[in-house]
Backbone as ProteinMPNN parsed JSONL, in Angstrom:
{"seq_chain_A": "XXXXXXXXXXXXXXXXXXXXXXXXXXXXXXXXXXXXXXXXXXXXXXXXXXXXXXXXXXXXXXXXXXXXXXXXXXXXXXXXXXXXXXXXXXXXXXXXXXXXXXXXXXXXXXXXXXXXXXXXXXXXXXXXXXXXXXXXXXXXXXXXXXXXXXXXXXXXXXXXXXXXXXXXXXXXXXXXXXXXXXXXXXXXXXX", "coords_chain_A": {"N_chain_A": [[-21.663, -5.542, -28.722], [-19.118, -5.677, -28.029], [-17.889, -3.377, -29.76], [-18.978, -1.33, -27.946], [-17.881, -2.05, -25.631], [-14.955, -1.079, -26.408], [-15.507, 1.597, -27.569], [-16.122, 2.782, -25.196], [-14.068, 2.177, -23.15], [-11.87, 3.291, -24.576], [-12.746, 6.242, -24.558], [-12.923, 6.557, -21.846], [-9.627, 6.267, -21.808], [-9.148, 8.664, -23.5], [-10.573, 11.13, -21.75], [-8.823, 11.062, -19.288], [-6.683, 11.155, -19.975], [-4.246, 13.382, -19.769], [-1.524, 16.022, -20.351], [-0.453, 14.506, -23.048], [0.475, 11.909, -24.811], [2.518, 9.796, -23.556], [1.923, 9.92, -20.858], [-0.555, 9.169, -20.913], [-0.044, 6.244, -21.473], [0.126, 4.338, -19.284], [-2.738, 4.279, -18.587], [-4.011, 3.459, -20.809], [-2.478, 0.853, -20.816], [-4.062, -0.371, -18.658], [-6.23, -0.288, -18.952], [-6.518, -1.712, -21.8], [-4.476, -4.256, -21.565], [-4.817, -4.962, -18.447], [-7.573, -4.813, -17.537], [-9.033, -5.387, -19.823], [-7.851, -7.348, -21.113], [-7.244, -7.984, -23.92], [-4.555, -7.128, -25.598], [-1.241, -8.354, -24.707], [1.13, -7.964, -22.485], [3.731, -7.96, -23.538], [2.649, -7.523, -26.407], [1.895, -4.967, -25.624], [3.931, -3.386, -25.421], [5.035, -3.747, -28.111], [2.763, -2.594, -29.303], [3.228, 0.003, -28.327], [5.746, 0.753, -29.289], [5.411, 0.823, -32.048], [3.238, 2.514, -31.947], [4.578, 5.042, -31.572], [5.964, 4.949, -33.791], [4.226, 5.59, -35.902], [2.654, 8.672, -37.624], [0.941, 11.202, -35.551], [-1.368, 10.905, -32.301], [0.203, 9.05, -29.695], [-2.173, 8.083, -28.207], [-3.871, 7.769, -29.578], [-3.108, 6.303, -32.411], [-2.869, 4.112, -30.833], [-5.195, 3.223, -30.247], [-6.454, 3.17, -32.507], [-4.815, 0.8, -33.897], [-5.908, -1.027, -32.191], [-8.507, -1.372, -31.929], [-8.526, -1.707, -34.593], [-7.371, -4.323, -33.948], [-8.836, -6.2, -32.464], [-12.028, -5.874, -33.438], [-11.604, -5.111, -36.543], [-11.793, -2.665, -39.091], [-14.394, -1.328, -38.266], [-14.278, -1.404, -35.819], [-11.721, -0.175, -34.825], [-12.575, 2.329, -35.73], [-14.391, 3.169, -34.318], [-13.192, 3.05, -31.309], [-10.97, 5.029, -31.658], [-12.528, 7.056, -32.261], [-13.803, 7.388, -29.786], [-11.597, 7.87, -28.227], [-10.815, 10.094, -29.24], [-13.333, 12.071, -28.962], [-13.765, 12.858, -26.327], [-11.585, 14.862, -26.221], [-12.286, 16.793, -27.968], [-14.614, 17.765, -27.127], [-13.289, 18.82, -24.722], [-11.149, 20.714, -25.299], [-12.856, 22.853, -27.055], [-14.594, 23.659, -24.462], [-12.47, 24.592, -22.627], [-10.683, 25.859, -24.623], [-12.517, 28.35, -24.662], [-13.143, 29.456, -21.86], [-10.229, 29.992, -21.163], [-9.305, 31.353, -22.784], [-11.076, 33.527, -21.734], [-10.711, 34.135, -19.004], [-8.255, 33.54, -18.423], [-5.545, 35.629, -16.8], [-6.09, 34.902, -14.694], [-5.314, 34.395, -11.176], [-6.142, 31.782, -9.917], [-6.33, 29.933, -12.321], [-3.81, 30.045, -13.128], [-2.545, 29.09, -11.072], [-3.823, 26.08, -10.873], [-2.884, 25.135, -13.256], [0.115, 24.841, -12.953], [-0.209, 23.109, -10.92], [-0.875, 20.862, -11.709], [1.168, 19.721, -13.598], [3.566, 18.327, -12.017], [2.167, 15.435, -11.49], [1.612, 14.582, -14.054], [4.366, 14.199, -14.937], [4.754, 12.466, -13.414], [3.594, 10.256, -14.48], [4.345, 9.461, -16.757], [6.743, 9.149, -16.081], [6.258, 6.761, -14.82], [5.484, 5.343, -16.867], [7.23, 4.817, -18.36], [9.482, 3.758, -17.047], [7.687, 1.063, -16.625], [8.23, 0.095, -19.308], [10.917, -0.021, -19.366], [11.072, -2.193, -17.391], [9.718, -4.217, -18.352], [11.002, -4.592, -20.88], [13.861, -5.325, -20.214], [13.985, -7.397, -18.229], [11.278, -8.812, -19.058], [7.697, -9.984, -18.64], [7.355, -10.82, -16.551], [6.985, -11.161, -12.847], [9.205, -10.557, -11.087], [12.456, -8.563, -10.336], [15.266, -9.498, -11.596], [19.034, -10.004, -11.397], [20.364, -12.155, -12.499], [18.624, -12.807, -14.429], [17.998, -11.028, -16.411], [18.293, -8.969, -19.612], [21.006, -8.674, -21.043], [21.577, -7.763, -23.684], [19.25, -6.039, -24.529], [19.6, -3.978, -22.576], [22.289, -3.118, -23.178], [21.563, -2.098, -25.783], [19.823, -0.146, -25.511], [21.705, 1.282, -23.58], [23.28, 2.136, -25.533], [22.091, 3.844, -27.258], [20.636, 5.724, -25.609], [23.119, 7.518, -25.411], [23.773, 7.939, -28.316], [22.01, 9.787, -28.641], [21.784, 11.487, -25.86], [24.813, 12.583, -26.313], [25.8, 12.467, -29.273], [23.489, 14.353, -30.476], [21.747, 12.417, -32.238], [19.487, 11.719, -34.556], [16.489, 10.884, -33.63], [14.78, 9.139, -35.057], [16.581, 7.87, -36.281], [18.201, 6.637, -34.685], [15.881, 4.894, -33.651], [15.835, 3.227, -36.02], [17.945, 1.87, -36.072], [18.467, 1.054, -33.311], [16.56, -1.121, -33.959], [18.02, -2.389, -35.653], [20.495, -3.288, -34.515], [19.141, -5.007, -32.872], [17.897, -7.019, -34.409], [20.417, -8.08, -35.473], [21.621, -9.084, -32.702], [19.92, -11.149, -32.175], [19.464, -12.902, -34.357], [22.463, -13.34, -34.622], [22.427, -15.074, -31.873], [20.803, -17.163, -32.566], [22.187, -17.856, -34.746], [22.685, -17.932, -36.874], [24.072, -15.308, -39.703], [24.458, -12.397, -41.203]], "CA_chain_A": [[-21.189, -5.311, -27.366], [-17.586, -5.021, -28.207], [-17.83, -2.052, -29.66], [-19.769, -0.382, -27.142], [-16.364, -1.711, -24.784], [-14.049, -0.404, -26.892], [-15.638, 3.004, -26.918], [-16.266, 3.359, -23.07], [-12.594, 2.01, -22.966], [-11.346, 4.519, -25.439], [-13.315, 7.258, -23.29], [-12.231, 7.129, -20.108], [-8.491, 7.111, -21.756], [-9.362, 10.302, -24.003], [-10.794, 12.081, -20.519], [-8.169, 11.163, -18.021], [-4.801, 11.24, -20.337], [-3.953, 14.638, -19.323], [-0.602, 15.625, -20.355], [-0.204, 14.016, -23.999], [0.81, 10.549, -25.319], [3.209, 9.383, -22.979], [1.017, 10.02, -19.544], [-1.806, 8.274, -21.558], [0.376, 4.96, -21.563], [-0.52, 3.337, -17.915], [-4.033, 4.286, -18.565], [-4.11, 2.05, -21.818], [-2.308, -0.463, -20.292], [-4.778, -0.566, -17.271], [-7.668, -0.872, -19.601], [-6.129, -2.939, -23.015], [-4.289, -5.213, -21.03], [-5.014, -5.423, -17.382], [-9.068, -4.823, -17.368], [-9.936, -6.451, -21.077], [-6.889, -8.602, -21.454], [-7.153, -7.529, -25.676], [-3.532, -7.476, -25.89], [-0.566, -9.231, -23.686], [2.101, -6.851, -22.055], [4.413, -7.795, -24.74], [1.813, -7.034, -27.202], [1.584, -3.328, -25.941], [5.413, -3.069, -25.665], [5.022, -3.717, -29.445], [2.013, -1.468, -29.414], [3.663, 1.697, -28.259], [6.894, 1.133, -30.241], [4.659, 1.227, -33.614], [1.851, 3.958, -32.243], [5.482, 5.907, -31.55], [6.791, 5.479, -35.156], [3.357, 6.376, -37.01], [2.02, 10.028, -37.23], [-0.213, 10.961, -34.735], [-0.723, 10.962, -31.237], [-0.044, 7.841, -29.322], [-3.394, 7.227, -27.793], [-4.841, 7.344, -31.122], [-2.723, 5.19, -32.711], [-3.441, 2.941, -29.699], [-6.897, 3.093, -29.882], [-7.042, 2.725, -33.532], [-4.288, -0.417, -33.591], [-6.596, -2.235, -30.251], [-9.38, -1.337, -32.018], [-8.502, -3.191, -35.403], [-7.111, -6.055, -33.845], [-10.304, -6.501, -31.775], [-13.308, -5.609, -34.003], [-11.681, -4.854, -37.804], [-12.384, -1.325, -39.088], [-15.318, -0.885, -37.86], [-13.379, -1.649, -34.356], [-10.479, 0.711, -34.947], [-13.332, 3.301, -36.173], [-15.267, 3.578, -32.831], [-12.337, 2.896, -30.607], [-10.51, 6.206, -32.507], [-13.973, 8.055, -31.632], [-13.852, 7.402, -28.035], [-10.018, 8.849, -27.903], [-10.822, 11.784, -29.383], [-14.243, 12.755, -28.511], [-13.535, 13.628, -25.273], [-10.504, 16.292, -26.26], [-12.731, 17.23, -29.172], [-15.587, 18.727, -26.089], [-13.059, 19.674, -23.873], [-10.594, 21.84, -26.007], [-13.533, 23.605, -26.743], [-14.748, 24.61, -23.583], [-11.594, 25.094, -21.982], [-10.193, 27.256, -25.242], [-13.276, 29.443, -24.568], [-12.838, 29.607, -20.222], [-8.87, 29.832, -21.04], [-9.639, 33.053, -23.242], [-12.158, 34.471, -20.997], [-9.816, 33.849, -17.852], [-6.37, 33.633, -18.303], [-5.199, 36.118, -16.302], [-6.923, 34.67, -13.148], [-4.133, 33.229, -10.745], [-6.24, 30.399, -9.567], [-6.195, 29.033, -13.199], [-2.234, 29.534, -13.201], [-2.133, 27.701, -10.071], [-4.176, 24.649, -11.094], [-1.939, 24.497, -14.311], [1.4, 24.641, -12.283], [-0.229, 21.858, -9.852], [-0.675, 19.281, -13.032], [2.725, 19.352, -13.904], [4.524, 16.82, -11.069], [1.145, 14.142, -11.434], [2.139, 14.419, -15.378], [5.43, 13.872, -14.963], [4.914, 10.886, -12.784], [2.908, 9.154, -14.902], [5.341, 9.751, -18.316], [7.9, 8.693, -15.641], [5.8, 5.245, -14.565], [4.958, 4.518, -18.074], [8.69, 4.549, -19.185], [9.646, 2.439, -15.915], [6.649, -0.078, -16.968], [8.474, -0.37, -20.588], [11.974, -0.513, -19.35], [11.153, -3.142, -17.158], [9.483, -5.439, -20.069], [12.134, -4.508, -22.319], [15.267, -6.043, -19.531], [13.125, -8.618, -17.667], [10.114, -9.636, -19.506], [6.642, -9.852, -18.053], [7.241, -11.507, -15.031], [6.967, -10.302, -11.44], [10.518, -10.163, -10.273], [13.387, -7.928, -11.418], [16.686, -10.435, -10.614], [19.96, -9.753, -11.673], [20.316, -13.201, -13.802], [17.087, -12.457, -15.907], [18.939, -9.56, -17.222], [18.486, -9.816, -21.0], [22.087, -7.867, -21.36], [21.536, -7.173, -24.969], [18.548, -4.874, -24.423], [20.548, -3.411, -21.537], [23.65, -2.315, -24.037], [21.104, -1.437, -26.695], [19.442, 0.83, -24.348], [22.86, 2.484, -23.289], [24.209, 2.582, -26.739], [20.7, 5.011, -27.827], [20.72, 6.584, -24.643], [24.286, 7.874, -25.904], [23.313, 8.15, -29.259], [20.703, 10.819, -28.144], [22.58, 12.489, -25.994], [26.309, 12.858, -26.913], [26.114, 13.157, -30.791], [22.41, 14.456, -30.811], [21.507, 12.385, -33.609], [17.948, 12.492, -35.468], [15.497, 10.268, -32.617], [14.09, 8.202, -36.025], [18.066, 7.236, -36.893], [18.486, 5.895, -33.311], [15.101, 3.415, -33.62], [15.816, 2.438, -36.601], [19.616, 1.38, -35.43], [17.918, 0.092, -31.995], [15.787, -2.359, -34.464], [18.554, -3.263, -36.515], [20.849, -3.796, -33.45], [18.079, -6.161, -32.151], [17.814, -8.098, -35.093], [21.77, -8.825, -35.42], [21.943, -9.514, -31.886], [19.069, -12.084, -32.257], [20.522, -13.556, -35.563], [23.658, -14.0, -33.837], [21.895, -16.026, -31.013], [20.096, -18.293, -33.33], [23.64, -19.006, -34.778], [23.117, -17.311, -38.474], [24.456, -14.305, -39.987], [24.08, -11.911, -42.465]], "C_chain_A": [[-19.708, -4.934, -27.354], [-17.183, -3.805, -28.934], [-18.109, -0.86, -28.533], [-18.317, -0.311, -25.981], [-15.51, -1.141, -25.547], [-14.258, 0.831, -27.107], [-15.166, 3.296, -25.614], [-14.909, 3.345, -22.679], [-12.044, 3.149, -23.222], [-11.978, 5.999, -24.881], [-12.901, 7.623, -22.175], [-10.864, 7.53, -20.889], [-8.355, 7.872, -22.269], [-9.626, 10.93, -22.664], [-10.111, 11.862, -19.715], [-6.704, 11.414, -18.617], [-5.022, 12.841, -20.199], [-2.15, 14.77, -18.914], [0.388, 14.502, -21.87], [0.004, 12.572, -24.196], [1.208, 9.325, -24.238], [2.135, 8.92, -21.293], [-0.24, 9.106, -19.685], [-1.25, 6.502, -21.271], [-0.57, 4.156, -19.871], [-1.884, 3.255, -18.156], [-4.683, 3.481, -19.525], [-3.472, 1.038, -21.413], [-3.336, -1.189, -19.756], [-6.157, -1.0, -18.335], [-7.456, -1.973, -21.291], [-5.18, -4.03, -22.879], [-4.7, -6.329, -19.64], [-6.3, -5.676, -17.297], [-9.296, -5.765, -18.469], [-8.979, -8.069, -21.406], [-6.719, -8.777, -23.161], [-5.841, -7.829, -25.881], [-2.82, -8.003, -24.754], [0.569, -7.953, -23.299], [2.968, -6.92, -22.956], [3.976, -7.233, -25.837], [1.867, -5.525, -27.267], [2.627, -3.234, -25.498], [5.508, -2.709, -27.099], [4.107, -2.437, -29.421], [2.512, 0.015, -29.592], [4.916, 2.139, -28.927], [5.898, 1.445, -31.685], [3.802, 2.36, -33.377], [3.422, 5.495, -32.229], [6.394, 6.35, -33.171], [5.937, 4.849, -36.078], [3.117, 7.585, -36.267], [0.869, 9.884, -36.36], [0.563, 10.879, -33.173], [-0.464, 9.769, -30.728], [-1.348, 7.021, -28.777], [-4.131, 6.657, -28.708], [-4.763, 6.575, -31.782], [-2.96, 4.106, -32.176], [-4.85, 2.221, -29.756], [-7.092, 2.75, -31.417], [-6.191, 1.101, -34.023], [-5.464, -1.737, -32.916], [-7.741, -2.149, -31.514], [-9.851, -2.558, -33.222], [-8.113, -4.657, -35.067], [-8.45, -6.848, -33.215], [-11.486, -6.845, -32.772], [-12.953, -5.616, -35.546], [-12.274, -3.527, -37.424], [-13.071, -0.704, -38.12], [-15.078, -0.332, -35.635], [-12.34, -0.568, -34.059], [-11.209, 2.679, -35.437], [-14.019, 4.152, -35.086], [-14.287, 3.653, -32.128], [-11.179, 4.41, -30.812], [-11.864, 7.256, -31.813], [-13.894, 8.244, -30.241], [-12.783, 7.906, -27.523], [-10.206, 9.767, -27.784], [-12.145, 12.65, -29.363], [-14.349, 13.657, -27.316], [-12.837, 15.072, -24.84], [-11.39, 16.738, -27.214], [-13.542, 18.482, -28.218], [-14.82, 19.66, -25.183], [-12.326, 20.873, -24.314], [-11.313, 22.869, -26.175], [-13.729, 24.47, -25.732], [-13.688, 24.923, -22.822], [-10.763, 26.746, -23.195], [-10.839, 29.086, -24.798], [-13.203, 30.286, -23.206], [-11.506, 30.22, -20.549], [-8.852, 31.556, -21.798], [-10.299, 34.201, -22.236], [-11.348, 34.875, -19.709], [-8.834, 33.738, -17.871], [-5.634, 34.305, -17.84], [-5.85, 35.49, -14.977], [-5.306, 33.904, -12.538], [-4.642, 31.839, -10.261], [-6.302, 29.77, -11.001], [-4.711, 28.856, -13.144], [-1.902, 28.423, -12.477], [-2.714, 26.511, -10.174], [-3.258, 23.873, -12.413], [-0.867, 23.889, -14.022], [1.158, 23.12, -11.394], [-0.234, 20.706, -10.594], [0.25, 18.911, -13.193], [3.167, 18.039, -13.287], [3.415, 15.7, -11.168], [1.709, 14.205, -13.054], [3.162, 13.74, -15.468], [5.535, 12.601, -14.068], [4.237, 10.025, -13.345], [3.472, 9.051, -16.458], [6.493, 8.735, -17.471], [7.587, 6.723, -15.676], [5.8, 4.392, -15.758], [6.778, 3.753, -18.762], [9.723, 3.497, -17.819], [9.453, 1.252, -16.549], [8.025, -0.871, -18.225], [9.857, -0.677, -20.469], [11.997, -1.477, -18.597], [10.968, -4.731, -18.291], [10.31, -5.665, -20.432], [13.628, -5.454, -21.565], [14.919, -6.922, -18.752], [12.385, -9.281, -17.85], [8.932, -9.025, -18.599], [6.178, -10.073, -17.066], [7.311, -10.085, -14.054], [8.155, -9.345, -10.967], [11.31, -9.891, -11.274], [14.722, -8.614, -10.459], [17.502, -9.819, -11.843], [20.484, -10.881, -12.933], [19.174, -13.392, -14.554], [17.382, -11.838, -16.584], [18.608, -9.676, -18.73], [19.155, -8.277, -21.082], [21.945, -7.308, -22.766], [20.678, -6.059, -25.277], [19.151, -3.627, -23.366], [21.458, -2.798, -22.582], [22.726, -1.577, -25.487], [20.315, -0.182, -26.279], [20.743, 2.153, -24.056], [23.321, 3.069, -24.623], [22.973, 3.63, -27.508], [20.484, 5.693, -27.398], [22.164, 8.193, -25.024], [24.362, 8.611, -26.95], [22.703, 9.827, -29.249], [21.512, 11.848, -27.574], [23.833, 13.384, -26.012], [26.299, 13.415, -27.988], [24.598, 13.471, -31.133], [21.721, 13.976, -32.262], [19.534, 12.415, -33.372], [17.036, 11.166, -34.32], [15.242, 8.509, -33.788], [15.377, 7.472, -36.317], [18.299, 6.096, -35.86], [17.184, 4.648, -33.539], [15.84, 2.383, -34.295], [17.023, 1.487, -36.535], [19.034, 0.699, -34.272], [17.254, -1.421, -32.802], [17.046, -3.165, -35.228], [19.721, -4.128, -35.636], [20.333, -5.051, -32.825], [17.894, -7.313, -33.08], [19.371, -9.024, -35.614], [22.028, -9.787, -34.171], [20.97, -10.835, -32.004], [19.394, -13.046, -33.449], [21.78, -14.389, -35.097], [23.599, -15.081, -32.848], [21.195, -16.941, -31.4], [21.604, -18.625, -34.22], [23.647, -18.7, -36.647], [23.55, -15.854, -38.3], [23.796, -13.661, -40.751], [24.294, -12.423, -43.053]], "O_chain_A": [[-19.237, -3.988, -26.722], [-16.111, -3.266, -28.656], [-17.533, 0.219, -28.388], [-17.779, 0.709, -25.551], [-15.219, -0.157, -24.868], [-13.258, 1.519, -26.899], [-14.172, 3.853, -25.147], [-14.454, 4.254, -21.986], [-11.73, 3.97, -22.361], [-11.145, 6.901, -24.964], [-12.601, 8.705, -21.67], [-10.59, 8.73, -20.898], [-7.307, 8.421, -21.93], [-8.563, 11.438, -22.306], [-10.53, 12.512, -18.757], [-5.745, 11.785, -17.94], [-6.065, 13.365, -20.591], [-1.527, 14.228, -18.001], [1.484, 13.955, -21.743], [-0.61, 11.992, -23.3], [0.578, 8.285, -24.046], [1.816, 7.803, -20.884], [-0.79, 8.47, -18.786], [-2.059, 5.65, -20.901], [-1.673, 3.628, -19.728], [-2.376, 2.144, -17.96], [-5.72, 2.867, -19.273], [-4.059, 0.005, -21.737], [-3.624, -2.332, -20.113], [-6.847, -2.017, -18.259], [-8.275, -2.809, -21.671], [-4.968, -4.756, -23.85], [-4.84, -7.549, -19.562], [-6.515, -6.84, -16.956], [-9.719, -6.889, -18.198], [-9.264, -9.221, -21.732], [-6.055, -9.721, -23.591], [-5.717, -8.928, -26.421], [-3.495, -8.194, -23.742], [0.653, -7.013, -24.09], [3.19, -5.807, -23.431], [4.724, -6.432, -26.398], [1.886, -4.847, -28.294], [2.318, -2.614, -24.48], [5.954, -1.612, -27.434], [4.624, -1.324, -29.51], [2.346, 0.852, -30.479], [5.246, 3.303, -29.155], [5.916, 2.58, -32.162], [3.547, 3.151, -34.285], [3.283, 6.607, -32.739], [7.041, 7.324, -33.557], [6.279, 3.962, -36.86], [3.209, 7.792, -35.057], [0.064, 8.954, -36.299], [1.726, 10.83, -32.774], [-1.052, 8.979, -31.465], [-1.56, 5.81, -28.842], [-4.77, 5.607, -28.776], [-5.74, 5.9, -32.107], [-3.256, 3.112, -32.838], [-5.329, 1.133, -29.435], [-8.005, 1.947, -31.608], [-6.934, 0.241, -34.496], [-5.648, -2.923, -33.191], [-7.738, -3.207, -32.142], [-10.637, -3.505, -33.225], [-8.382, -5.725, -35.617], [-8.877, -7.948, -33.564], [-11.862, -8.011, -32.892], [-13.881, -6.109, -36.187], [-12.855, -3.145, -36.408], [-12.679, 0.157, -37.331], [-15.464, 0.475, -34.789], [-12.241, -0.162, -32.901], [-10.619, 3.759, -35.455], [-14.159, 5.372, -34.995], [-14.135, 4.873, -32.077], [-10.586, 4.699, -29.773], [-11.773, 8.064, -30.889], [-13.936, 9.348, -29.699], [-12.845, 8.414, -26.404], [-10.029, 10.483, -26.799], [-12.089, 13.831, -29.707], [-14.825, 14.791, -27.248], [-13.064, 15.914, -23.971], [-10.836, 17.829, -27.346], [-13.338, 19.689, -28.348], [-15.19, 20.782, -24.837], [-12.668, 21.976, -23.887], [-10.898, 23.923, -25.694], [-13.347, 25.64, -25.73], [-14.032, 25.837, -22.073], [-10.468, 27.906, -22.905], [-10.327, 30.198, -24.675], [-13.195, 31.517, -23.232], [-11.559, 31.367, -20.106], [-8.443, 32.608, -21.308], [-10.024, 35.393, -22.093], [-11.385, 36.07, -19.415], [-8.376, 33.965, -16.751], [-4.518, 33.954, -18.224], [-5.95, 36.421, -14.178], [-4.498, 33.197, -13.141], [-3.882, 30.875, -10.168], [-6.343, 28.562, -10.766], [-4.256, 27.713, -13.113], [-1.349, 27.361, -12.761], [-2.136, 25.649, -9.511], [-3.005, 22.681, -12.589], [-0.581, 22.772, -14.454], [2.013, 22.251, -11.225], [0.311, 19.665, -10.226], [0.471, 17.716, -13.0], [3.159, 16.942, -13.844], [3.969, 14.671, -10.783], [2.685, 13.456, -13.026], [3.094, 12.65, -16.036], [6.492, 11.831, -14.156], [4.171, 8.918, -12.811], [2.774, 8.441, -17.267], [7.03, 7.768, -18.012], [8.225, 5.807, -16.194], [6.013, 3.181, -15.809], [7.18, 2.724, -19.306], [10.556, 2.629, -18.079], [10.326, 0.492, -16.968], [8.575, -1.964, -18.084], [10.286, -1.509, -21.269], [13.036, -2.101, -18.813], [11.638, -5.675, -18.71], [10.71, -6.828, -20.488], [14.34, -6.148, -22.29], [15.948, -7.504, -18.409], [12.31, -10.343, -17.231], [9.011, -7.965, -17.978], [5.078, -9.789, -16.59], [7.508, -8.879, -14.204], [8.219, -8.159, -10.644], [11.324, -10.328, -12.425], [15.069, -8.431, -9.292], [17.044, -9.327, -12.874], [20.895, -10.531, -14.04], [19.029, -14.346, -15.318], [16.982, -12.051, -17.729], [18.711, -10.854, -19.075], [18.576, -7.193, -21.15], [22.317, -6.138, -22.855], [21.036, -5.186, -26.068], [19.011, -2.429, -23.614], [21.137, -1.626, -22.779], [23.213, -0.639, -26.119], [20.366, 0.794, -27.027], [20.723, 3.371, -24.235], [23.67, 4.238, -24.788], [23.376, 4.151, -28.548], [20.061, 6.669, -28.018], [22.035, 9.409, -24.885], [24.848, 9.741, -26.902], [23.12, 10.785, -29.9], [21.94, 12.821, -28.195], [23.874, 14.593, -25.788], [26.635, 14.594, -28.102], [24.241, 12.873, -32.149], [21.292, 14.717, -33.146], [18.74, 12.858, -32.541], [17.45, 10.137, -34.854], [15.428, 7.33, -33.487], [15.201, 6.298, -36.643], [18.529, 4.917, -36.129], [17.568, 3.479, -33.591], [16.308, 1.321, -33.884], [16.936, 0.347, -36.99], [19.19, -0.519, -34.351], [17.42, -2.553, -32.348], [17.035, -4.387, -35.368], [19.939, -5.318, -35.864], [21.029, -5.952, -32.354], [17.75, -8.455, -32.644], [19.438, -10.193, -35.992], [22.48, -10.925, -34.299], [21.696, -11.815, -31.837], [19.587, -14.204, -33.078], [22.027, -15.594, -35.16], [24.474, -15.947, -32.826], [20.843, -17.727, -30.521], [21.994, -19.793, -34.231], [24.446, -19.173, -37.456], [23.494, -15.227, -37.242], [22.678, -14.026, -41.115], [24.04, -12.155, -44.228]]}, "name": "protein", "num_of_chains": 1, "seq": "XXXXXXXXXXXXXXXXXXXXXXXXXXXXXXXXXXXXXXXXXXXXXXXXXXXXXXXXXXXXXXXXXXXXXXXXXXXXXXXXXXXXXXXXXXXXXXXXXXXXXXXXXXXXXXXXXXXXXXXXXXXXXXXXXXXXXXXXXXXXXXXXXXXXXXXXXXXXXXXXXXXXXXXXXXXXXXXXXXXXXXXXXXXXXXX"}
């Protein structure tokens, strides 16, 4: 039976992420935290930092992560299937329509109309994660919950990025090591 959910799961968010990795996030939330309760919101904070720094797309990683922690292999095997079955059918028939039609303006104009629902759901997802990341999991966003250290590690990557355009992978790995001094320091050891 838990396979069969972790397909159907992994299904709907292969057929509705529209819009790549990022846009995909709320929709795995909504079903690997909020609907199954599989992982904890912290959990897929962690989640999407690791499906973001392995190859691949993020859902996939997602789906194959959820899948092993759930089921083992066999879990991470089906759950992977149900991602990418869905783009597997539709690429298809859309490559073939998209050839045949591509000059049509009502396809332009349904492309152009995706855009702003895309972009609001890349936008929500990165909301979702900056809330976690400076408040936790709770309800309310107060001013003394603050956890200031993710706050300055945040600005100082933000900066990073785009002032001295450094390399995206330089900046994590400096965000992680940042995080583990500052946390070191607050437990009261050093290097």
């Amino acid at each position: 039976m838990i396979y069969l959910q972790l397909f159907l799961s992994f299904l709907q968010i292969g057929m509705f992420s529209f819009g790549g990795g990022y846009a995909a996030m709320p929709l795995i939330q909504g079903q690997v935290v909020t609907l199954h309760g599989w992982l904890t919101m912290s959990e897929f904070t962690d989640l999407i930092t690791i499906s973001q720094m392995t190859p691949g797309p993020i859902a996939v990683n997602s789906a194959t992560f959820v899948g092993m922690k759930i089921a083992g292999i066999p879990g991470a095997m089906v759950a992977t299937a149900g991602c990418i079955l869905p783009s597997c059918i539709l690429v298809t028939i859309l490559a073939r329509l998209y050839l045949k039609y591509r000059n049509l303006d009502l396809l332009q104009g349904v492309l152009k109309s995706l855009r702003p629902a895309v972009v609001a759901m890349i936008a929500s997802a990165g909301i979702l994660i900056l809330k976690d990341a400076f408040w936790g999991s709770g309800e309310s966003i107060l001013l003394t919950g603050t956890e200031w250290s993710m706050v300055l590690i945040f600005v100082i990557c933000v900066l990073l990025l785009r002032k001295t355009k450094m390399n995206p992978i330089w900046v994590m790995v400096l965000a992680g090591v940042m995080k583990v001094g500052i946390s070191m320091t607050i437990q009261g050891t050093c290097f």
